[in-house]
N, C-alpha and C positions, 0 to 999 in steps of 0.2 A: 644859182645862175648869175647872182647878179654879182656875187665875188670874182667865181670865172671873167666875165666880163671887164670887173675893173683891175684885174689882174693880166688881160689881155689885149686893154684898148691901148696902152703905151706900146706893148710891139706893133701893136697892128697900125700904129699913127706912125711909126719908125720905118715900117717897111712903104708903105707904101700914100699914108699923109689921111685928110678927109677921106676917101672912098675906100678907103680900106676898112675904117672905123664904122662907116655906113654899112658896107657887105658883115662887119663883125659884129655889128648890133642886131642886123635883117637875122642873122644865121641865127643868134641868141633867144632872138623874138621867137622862129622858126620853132626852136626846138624846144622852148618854153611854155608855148600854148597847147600840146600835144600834152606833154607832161602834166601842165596841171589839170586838164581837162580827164587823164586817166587817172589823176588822183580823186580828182572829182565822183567818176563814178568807182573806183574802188571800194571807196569810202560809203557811195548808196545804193544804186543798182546793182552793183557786182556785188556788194558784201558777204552773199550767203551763195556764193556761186567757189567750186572749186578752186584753189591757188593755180592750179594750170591753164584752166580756162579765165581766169585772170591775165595770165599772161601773156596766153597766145592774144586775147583780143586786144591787152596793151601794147605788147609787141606790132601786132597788124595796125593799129590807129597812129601808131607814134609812125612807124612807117608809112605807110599810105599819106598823112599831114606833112609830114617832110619832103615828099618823095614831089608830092600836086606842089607845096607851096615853090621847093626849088624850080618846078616846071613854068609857073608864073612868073616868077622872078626872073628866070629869064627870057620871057615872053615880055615884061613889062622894064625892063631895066638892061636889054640887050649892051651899053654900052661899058657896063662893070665887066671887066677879064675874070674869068674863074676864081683863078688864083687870089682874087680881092672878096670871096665870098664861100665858095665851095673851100679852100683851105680852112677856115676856120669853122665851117657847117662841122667837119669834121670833130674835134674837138668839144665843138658846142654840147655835139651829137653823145659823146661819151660822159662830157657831166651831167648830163642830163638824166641820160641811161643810170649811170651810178647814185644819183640823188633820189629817180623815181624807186631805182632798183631796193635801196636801202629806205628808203620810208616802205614801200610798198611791203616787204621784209617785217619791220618793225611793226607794222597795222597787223599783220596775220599774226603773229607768232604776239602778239597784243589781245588778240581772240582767243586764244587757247585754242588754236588751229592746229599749229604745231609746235611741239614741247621745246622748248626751249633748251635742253641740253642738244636735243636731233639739229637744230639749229645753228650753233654753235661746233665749230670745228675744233675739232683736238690731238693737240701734236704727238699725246703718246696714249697707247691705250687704257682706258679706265683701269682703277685697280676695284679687285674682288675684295 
């Protein structure tokens, strides 16, 4: 996340200056703490729990955390325009998803969860 970010604080200061960088850091924070807090419990409470029912409860918390915190934010910061904030929640929101998605990936198929070739996608079909 924190590449993302330094890779997006120079647009987000070009578009729109200080309060852009503030809405692009809120959104980073936002979508940061959901994430490691479901790597958090993958890692001990869920460990011995299904890879679905991992998901769906990952999927539900990163949701529900993004969903309240955008609701506060602008509850408490009404004077930031969308566009200086919700634009880049967006983006935030997808490296986020791809970096829990691929650790979260790695930890299972790291159990002997699931086989590692099942895992792995293949462009042509095995030979006999």
């Amino acid at each position: 996340m924190t590449a993302a970010w330094l890779v997006l604080v120079g647009p987000a200061y070009l578009v729109g200056g200080v309060a852009t960088v503030a809405g692009l850091t809120a959104a980073v924070l936002i979508c940061l703490v959901p994430g490691v807090i479901v790597l958090v419990l993958q890692a001990g409470l869920l460990s011995n729990q299904p890879p679905l029912s991992n998901l769906l409860v990952a999927m539900g918390l990163r949701m529900a955390f993004v969903l309240a915190a955008v609701l506060v934010a602008k509850q408490t910061w009404p004077q930031l325009p969308a566009a200086h904030f919700v634009a880049w929640l967006v983006p935030a929101y997808l490296v986020a998803l791809t970096v829990e998605t691929r650790v979260a990936l790695a930890q299972t198929v790291g159990r002997g969860r699931v086989p590692v070739d099942a895992a792995r996608m293949h462009a042509t079909p095995p030979l006999n």
